[in-house]
Kinemage of the C-alpha trace (Angstrom):
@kinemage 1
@onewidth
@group {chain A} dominant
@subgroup {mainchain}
@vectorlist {calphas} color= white
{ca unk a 1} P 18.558 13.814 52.192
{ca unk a 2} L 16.247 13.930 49.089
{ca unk a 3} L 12.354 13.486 49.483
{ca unk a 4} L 11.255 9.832 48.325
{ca unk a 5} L 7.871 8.534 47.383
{ca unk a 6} L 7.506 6.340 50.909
{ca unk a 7} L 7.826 10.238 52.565
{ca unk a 8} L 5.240 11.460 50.095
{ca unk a 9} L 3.146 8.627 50.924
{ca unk a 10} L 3.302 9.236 54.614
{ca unk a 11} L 2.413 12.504 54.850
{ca unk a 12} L -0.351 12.279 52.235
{ca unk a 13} L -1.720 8.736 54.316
{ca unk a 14} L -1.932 7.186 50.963
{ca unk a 15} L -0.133 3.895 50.124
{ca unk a 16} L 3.612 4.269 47.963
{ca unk a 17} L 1.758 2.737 45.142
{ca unk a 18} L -1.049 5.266 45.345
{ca unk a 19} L 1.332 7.702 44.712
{ca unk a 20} L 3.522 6.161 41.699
{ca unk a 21} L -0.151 5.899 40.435
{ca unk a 22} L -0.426 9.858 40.949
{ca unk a 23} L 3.169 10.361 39.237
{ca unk a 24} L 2.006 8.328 36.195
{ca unk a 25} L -1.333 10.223 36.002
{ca unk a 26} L -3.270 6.496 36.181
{ca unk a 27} L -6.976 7.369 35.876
{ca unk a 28} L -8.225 5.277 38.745
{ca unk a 29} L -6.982 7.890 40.767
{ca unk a 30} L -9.971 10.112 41.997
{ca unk a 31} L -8.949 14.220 41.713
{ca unk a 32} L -9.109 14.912 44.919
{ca unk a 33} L -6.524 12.149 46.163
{ca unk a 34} L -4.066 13.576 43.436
{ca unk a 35} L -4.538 16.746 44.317
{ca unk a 36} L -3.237 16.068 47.417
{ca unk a 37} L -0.779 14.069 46.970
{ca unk a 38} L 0.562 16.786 44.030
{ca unk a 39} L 0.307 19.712 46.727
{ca unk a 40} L 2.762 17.593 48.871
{ca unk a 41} L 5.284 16.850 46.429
{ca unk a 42} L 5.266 20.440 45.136
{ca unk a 43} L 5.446 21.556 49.185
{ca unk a 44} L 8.527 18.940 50.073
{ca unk a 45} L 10.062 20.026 46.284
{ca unk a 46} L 10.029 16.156 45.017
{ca unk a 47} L 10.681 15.529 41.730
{ca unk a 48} L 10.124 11.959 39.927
{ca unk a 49} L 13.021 10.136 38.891
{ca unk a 50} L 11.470 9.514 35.215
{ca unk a 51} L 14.172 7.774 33.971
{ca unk a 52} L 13.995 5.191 36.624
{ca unk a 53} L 9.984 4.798 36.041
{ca unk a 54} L 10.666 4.226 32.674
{ca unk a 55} L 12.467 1.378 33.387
{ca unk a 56} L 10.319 -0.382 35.557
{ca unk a 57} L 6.925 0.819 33.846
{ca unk a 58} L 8.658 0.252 30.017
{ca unk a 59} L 7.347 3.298 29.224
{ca unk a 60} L 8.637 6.610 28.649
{ca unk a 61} L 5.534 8.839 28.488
{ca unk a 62} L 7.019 10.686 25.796
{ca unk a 63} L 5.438 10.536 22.207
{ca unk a 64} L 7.768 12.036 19.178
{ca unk a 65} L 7.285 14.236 16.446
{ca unk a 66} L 9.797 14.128 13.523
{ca unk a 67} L 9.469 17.543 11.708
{ca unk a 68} L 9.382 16.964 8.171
{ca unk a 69} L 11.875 19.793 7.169
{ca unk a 70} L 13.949 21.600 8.545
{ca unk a 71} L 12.702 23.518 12.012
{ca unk a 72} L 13.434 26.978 10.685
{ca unk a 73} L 11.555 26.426 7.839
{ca unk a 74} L 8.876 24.843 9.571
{ca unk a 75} L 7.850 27.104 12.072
{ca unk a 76} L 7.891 30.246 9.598
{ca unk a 77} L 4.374 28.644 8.770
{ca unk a 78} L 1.448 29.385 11.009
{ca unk a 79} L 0.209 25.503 10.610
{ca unk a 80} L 2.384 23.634 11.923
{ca unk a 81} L 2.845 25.931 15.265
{ca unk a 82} L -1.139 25.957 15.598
{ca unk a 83} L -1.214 21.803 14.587
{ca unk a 84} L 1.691 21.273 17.583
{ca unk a 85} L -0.169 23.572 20.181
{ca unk a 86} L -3.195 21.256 19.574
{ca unk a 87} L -0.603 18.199 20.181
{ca unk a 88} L 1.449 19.645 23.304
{ca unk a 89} L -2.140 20.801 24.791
{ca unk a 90} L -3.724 16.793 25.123
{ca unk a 91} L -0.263 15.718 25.332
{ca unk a 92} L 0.713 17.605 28.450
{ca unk a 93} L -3.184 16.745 30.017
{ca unk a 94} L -2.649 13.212 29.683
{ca unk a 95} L 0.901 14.064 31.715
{ca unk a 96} L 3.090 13.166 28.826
{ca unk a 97} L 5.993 14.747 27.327
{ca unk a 98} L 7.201 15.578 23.470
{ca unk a 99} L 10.172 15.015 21.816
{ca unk a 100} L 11.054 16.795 18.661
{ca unk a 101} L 13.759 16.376 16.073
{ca unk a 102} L 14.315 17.898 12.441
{ca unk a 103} L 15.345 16.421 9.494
{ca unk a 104} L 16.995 17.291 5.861
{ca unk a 105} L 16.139 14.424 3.396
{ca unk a 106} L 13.964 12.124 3.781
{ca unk a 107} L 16.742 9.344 4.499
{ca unk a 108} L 17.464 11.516 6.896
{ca unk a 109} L 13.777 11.382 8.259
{ca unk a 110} L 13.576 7.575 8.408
{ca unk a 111} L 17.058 7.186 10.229
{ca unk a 112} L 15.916 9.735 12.746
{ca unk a 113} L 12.293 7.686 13.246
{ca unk a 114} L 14.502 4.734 13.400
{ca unk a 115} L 16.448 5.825 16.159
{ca unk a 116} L 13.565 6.726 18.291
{ca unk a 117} L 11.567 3.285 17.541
{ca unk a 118} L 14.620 1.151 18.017
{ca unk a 119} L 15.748 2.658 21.274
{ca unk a 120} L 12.428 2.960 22.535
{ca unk a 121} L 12.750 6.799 23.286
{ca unk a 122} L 9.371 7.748 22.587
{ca unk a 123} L 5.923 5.639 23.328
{ca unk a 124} L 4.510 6.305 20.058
{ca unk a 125} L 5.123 9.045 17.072
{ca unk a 126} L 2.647 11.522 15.148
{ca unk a 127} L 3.340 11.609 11.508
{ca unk a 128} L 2.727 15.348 10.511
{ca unk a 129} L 1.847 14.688 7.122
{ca unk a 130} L 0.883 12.017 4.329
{ca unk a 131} L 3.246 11.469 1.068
{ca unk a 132} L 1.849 9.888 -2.046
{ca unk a 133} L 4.886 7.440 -1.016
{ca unk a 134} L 6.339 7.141 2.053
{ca unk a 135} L 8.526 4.689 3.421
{ca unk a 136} L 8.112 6.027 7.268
{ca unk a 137} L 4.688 3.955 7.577
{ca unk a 138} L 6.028 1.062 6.171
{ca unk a 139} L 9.092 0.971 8.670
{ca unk a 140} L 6.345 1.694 11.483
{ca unk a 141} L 3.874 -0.896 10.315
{ca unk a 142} L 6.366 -3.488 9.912
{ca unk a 143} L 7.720 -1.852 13.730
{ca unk a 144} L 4.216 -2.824 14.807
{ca unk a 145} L 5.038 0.624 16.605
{ca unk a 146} L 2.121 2.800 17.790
{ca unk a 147} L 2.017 5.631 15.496
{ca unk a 148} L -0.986 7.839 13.559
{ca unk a 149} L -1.074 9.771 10.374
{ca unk a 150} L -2.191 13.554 10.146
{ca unk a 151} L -3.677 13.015 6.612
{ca unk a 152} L -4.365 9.959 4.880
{ca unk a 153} L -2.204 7.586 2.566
{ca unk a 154} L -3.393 5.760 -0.523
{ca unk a 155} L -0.808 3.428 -0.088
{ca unk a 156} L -1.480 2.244 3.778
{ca unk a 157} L -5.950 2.612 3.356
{ca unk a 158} L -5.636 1.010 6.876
{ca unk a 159} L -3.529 3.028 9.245
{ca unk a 160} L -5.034 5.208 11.928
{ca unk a 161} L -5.318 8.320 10.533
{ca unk a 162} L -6.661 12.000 11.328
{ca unk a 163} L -7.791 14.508 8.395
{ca unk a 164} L -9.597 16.929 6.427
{ca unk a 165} L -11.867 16.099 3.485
{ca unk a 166} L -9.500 18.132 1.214
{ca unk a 167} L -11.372 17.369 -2.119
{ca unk a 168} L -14.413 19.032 -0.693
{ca unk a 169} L -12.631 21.566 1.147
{ca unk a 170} L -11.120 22.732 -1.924
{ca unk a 171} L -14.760 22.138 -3.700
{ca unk a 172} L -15.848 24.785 -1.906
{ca unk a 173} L -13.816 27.309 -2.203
{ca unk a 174} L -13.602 26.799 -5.800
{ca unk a 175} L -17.643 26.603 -6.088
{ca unk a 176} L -17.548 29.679 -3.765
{ca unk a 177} L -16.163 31.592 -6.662
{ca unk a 178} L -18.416 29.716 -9.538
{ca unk a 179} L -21.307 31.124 -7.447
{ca unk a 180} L -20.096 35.090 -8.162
{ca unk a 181} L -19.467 34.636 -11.777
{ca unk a 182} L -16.189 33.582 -12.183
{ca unk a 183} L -14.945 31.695 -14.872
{ca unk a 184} L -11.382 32.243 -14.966
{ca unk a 185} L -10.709 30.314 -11.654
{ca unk a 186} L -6.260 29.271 -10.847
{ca unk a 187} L -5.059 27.197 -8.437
{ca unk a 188} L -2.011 27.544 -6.365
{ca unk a 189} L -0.897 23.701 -5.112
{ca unk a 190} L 1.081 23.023 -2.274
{ca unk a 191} L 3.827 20.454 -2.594
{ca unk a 192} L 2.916 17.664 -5.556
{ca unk a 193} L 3.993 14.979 -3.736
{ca unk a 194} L 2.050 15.382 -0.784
{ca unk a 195} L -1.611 13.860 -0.316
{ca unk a 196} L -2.868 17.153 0.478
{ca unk a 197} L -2.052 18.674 -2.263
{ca unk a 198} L -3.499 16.450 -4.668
{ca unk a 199} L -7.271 16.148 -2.708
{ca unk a 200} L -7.092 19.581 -2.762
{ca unk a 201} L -6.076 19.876 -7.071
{ca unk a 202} L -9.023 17.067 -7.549
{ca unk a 203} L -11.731 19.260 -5.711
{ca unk a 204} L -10.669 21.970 -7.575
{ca unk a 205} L -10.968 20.495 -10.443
{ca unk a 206} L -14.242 18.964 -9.619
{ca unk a 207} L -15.616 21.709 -8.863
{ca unk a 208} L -15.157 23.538 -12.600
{ca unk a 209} L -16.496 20.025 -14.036
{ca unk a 210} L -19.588 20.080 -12.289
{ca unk a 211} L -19.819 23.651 -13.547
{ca unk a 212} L -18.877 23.050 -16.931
{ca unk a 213} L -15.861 24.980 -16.886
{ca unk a 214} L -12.636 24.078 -18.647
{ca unk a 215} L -9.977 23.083 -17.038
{ca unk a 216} L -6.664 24.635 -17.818
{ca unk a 217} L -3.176 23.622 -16.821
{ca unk a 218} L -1.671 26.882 -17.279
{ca unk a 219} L -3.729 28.375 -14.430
{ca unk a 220} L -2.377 26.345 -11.775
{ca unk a 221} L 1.206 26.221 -10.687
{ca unk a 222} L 2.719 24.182 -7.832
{ca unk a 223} L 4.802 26.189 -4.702
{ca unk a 224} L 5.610 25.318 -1.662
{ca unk a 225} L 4.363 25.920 2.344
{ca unk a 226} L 6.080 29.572 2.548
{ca unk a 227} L 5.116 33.304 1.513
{ca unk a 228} L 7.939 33.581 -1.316
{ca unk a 229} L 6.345 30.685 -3.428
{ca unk a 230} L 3.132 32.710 -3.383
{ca unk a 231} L 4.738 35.902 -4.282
{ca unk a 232} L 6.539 34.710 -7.208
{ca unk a 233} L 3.399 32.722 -8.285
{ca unk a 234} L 2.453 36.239 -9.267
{ca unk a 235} L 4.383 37.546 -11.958
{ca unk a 236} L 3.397 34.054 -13.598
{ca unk a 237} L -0.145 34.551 -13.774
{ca unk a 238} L -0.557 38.600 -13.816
{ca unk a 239} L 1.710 38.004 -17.151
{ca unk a 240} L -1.029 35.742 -18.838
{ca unk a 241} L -3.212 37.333 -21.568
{ca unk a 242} L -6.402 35.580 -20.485
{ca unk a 243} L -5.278 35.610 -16.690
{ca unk a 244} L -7.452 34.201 -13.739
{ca unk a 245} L -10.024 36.670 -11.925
{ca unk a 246} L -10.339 34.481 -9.173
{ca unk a 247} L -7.551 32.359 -7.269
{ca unk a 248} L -7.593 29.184 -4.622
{ca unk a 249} L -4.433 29.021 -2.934
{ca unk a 250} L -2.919 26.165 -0.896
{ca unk a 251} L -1.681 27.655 2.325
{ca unk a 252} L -2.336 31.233 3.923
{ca unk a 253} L 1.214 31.927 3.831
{ca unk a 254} L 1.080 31.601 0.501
{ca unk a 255} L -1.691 34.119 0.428
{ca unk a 256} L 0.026 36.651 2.050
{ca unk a 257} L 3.063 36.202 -0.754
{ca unk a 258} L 0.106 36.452 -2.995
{ca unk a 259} L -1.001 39.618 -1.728
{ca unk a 260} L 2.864 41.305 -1.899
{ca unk a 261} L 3.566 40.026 -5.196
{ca unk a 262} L 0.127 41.952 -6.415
{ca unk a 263} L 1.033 45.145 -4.314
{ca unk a 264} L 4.108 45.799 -5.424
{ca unk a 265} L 3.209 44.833 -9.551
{ca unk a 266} L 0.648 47.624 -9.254
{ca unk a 267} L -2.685 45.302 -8.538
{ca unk a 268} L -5.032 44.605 -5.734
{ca unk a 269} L -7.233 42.075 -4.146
{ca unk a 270} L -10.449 41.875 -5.190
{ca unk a 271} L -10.428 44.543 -7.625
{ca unk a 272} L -8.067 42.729 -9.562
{ca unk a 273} L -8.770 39.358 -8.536
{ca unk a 274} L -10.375 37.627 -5.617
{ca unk a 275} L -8.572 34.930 -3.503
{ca unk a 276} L -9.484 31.831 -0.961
{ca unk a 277} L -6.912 30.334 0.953
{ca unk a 278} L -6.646 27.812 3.440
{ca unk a 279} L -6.093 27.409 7.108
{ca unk a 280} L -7.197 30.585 8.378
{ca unk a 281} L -4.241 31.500 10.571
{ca unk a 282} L -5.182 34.355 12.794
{ca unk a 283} L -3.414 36.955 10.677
{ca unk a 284} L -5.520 36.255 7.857
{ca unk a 285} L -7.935 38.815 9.329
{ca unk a 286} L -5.692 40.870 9.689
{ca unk a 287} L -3.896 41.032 5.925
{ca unk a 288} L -4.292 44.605 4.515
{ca unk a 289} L -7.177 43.122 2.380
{ca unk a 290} L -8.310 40.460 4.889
{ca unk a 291} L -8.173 36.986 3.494
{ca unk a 292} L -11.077 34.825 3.094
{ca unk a 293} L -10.122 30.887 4.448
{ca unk a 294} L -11.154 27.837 4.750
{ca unk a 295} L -10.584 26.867 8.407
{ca unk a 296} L -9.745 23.000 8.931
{ca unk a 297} L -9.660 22.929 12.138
{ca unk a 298} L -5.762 22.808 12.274
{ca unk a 299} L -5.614 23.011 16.481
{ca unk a 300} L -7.989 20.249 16.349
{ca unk a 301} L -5.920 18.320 13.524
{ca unk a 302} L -3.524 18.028 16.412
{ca unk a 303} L -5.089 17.666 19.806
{ca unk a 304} L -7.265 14.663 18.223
{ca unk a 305} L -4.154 13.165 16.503
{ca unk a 306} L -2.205 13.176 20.000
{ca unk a 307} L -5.836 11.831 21.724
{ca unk a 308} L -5.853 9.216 19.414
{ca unk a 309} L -1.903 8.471 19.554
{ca unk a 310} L -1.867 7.420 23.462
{ca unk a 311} L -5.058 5.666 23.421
{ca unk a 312} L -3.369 3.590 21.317
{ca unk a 313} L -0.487 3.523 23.649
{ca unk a 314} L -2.593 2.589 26.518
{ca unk a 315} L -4.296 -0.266 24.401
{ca unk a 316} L -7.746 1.694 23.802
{ca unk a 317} L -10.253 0.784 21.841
{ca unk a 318} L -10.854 3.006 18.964
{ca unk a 319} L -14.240 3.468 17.064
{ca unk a 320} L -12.998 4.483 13.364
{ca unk a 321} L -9.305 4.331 12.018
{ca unk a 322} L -9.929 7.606 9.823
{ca unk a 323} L -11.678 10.694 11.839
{ca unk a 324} L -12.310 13.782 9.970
{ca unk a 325} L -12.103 17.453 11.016
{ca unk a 326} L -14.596 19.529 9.521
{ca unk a 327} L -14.014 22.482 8.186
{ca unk a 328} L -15.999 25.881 6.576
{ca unk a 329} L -15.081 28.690 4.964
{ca unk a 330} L -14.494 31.934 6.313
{ca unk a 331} L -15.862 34.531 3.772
{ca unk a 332} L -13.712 37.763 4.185
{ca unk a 333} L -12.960 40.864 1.643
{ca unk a 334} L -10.523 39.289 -0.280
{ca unk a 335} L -12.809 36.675 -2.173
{ca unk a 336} L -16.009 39.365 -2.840
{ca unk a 337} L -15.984 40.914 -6.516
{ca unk a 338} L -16.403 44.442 -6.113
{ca unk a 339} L -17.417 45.072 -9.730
{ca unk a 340} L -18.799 42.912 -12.447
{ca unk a 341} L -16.824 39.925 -13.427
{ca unk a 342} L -16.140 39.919 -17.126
């Protein structure tokens, strides 16, 4: 005969209720009385019928992520598996679940979201990053469907929404170069049709105003989130006559393309030119040349997005709709001249 909450309840001298309370993590619930009640259940072997809580609580303590390309992809880049440990960490505290599902087009995306919202699978959804337009928020908004934004969108100023300050993120690494000398500064962009990518392009490129440098198209090019867009960024730029002696790259994966492409054409970092890239995944220490970085926090990115996500889902108040992450750069070997910059 299987264990049922009246047994757990009997043994533990607690009321039934006090123990659904325990099941659904309430926070009225002092430690002590759910640790004791947990050490019971885990003793008899009882296991919550979730499905049936669901139905009478209307909840599913579940919150989805849609990936925004395909998982494969995805998880060959450091960022997103350091952005979802931050998510699955406050997720799991708060005694909640995650469901995950990949897309291939973005039609694809917004029938996926759609099936989640309109069968009320998940409790709310984390949006793993802003587009310059993006029909996902609208169908949420108009959902009036608990959901928040890693990054920020021009085109919804009011959702809830966690981030970087990307222009001066980039500003920084770019200035960290005008400092040495350089005046030959490129740019490698992520994808141009993500927010990101342009904050990041317009502190570059405020940066080299405020410095009275020119800016020139030719030095930046626009790749994509993984190592081979970085790599074949190289023969582009090591090909120019007036080349760059200094680059900012989007992504450290990129980097480390960076860094092969210049290997095997017969160059190296920062001899031949000095690089900043961001995130600073825990391999960038560890590159043959080890990568300078600007660290945004990307762990936090995600446990504060997934914070924010189920006090909204628990009808919280929040003080600000946009929070920022800070973020500093990491100065490594990779971004010091070694010889006079000409």
């Amino acid at each position: 005969m299987s264990v049922t909450i009246k047994d757990i309840a009997k043994i533990a001298g607690v009321s039934p209720s006090t123990v659904s309370r325990v099941v659904s993590n309430h926070p009225r619930i002092s430690r002590e009385t759910s640790r004791k009640v947990k050490e019971i259940m885990d003793q008899l072997g009882y296991h919550p019928n979730m499905m049936a809580k669901s139905l009478v609580s209307k909840t599913t303590q579940t919150i989805g992520i849609v990936l925004p390309r395909p998982a494969e992809e995805l998880f060959l880049n450091f960022f997103f598996g350091e952005l979802i440990r931050g998510i699955v960490t406050q997720a799991t505290r708060a005694g909640y679940d995650m469901l995950m599902t990949t897309v291939t087009s973005d039609s694809n995306e917004l029938e996926a979201i759609s099936r989640l919202v309109m069968g009320r699978r998940v409790d709310g959804i984390l949006l793993l990053s802003s587009r310059t337009s993006d029909p996902i928020i609208g169908f949420l908004k108009q959902q009036n469907f608990p959901f928040v934004l890693i990054g920020r969108s021009d085109e919804f100023p009011d959702v809830l929404s966690i981030d970087n300050n990307n222009i001066q993120a980039a500003y920084d690494a770019t200035s960290h170069f005008i400092a040495q000398g350089h005046k030959r500064i490129g740019f490698i962009s992520g994808p141009p049709n993500l927010v990101v990518s342009q904050d990041r392009l317009l502190g570059y490129k405020k940066a080299l105003k405020e410095a009275n440098l020119p800016f020139q198209q030719e030095w930046v090019l626009e790749g994509d989130l993984l190592q081979q867009s970085g790599y074949r960024a190289m023969s582009f730029f090591m090909s120019l006559p007036d080349r760059p002696t200094a680059l900012v790259i989007f992504d450290d994966l990129l980097a480390f393309g960076v860094l092969r492409g210049l290997t095997e054409l017969g160059y190296s970092v920062p001899q031949d030119i000095c690089i900043v890239s961001f995130n600073n995944i825990p391999l960038s220490e560890l590159a043959s040349t080890p990568i300078s970085s600007i660290d945004i926090g990307t762990y936090q990115l995600g446990y504060t997005a997934s914070q924010s996500l189920l006090r909204i889902v628990h009808d919280e108040p929040l003080s600000q709709n946009h929070i920022i992450i800070p973020h500093r750069l990491i100065v490594r070997e990779s971004s010091i001249s070694s010889s006079k910059i000409t």
